[in-house]
BALOBA-1460 file (C-alpha; in Angstrom, 3 decimals):
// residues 105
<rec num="1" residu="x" x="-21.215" y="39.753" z="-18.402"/>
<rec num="2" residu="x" x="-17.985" y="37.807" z="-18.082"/>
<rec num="3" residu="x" x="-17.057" y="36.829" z="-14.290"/>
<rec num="4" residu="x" x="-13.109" y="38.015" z="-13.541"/>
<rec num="5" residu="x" x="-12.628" y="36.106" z="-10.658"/>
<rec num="6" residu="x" x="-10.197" y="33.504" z="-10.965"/>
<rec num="7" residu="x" x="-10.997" y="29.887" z="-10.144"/>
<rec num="8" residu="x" x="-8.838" y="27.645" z="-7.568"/>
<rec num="9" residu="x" x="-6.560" y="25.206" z="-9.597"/>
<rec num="10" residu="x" x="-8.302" y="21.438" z="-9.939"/>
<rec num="11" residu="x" x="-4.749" y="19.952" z="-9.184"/>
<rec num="12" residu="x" x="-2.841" y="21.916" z="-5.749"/>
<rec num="13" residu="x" x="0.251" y="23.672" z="-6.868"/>
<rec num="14" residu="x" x="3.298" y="24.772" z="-4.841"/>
<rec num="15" residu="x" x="3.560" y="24.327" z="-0.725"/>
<rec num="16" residu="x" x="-0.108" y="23.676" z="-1.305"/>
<rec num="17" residu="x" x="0.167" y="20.697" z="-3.696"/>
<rec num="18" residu="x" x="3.203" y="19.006" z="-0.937"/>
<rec num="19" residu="x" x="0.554" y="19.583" z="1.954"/>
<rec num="20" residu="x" x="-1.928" y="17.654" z="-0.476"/>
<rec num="21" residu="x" x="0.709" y="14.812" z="-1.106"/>
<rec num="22" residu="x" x="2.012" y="14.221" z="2.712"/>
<rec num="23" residu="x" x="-1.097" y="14.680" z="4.659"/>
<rec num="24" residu="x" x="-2.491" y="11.127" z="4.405"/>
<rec num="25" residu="x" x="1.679" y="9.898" z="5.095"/>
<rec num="26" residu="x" x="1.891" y="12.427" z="8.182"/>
<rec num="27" residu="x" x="-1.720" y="12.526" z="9.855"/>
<rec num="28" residu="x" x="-3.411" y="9.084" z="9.356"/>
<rec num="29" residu="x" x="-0.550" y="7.679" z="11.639"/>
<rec num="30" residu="x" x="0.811" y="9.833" z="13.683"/>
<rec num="31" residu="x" x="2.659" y="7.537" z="16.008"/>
<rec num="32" residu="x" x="4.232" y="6.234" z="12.983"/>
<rec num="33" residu="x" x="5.363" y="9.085" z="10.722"/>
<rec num="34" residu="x" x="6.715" y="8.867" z="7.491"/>
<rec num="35" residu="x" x="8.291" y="10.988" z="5.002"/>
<rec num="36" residu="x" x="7.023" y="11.606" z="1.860"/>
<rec num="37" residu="x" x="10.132" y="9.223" z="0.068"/>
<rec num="38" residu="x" x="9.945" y="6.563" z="2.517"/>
<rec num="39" residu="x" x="6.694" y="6.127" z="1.823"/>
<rec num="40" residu="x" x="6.776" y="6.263" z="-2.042"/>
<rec num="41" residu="x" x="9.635" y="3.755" z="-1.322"/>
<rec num="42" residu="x" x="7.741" y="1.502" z="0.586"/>
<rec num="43" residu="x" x="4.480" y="1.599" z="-2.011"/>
<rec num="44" residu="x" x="6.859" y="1.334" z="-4.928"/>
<rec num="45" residu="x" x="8.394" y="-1.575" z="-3.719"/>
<rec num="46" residu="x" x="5.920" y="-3.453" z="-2.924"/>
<rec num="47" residu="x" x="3.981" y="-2.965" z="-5.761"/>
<rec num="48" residu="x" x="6.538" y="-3.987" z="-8.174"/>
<rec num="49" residu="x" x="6.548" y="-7.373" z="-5.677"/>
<rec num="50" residu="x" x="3.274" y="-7.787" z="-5.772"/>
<rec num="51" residu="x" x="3.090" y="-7.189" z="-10.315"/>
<rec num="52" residu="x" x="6.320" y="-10.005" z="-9.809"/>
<rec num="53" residu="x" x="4.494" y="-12.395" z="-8.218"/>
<rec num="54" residu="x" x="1.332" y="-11.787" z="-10.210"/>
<rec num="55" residu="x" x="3.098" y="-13.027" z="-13.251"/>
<rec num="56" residu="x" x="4.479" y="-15.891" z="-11.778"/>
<rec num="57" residu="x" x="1.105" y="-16.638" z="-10.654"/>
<rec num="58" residu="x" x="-0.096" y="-16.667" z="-14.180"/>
<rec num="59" residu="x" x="2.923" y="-18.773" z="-15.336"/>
<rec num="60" residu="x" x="2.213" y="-21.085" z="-12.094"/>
<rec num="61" residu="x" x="-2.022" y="-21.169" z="-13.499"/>
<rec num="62" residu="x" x="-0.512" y="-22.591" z="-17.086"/>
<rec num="63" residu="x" x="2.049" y="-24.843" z="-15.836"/>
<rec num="64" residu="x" x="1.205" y="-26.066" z="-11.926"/>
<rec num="65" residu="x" x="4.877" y="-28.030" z="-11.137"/>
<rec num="66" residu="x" x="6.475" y="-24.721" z="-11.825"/>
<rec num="67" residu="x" x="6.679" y="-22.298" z="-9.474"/>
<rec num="68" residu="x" x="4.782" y="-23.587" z="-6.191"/>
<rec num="69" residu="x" x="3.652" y="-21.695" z="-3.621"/>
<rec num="70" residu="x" x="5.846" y="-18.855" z="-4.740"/>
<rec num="71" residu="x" x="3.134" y="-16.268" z="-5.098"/>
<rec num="72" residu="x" x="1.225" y="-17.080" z="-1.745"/>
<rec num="73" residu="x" x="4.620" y="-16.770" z="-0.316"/>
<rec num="74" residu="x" x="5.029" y="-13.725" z="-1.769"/>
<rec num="75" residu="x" x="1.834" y="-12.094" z="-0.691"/>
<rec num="76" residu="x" x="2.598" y="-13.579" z="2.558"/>
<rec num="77" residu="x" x="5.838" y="-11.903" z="2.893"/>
<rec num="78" residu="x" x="4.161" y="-8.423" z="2.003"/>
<rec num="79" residu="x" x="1.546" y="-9.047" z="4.175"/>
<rec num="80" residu="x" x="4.142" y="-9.609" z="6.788"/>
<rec num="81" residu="x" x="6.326" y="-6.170" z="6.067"/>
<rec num="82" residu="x" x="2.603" y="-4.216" z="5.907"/>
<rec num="83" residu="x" x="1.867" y="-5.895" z="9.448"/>
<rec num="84" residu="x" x="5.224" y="-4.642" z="10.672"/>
<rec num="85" residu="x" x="5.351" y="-1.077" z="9.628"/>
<rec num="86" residu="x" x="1.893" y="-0.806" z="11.844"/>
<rec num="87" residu="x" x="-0.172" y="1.690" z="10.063"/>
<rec num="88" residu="x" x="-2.394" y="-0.713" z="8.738"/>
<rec num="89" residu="x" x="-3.563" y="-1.988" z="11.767"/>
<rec num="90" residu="x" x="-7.332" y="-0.794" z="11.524"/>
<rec num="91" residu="x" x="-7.159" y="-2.251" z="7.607"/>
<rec num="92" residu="x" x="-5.407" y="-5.851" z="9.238"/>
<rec num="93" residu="x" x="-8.301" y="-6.177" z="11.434"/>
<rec num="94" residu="x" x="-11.062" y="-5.083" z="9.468"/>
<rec num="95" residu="x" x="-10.173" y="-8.647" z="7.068"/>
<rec num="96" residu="x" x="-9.075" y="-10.578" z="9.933"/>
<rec num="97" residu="x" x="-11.366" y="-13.685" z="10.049"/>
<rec num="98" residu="x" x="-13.585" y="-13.447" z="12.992"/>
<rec num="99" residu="x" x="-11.928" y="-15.665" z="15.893"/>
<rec num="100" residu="x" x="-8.540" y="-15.347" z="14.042"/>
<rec num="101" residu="x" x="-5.727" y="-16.635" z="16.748"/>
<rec num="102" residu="x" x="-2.235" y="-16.213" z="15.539"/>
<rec num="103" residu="x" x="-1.090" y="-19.026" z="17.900"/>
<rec num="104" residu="x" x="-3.083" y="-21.148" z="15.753"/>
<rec num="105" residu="x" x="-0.738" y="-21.096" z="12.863"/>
């Protein structure tokens, strides 16, 4: 005998599927809300940054007098943007070091 009943879709469709996209962006943070674009926006960006300075990074690994310091300073500079938009807070202290004192730098 052949079950009729129909199965829920693997992947969310419709209002569903949006719900499934913007929960993590709307509910994770909710004292610091963002839409579903700004957030792509920020990721996107940042990623791209972060493939950028990867490559240089490799360049830097072949030939050392080019391009100093350019990817720390670019992970730094990310880090720095992440630190601002506060919604990573739990993720900034969970890698802290232990007895980490911004005055000290």
């Amino acid at each position: 005998m052949i079950k009729t009943e129909t199965q829920p879709p693997l992947i969310p469709t419709g209002e569903k599927m949006f719900n499934f996209l913007t929960n993590h962006i709307k509910y994770d943070r909710p004292d610091k809300p963002q839409t579903y674009f700004e957030h792509g926006w920020f990721a996107f960006k940042h990623c791209v940054w972060l493939i950028w300075a990867a490559l240089f990074g490799i360049i830097h690994s072949i030939f050392p007098w080019w391009f100093k310091f350019y990817t720390a300073d670019q992970v730094i500079r990310i880090y720095v943007n992440l630190e601002k938009s506060g919604r990573h807070k739990a993720a900034i202290a969970k890698y802290r070091p232990r007895g980490f004192r911004e005055e000290d730098y």
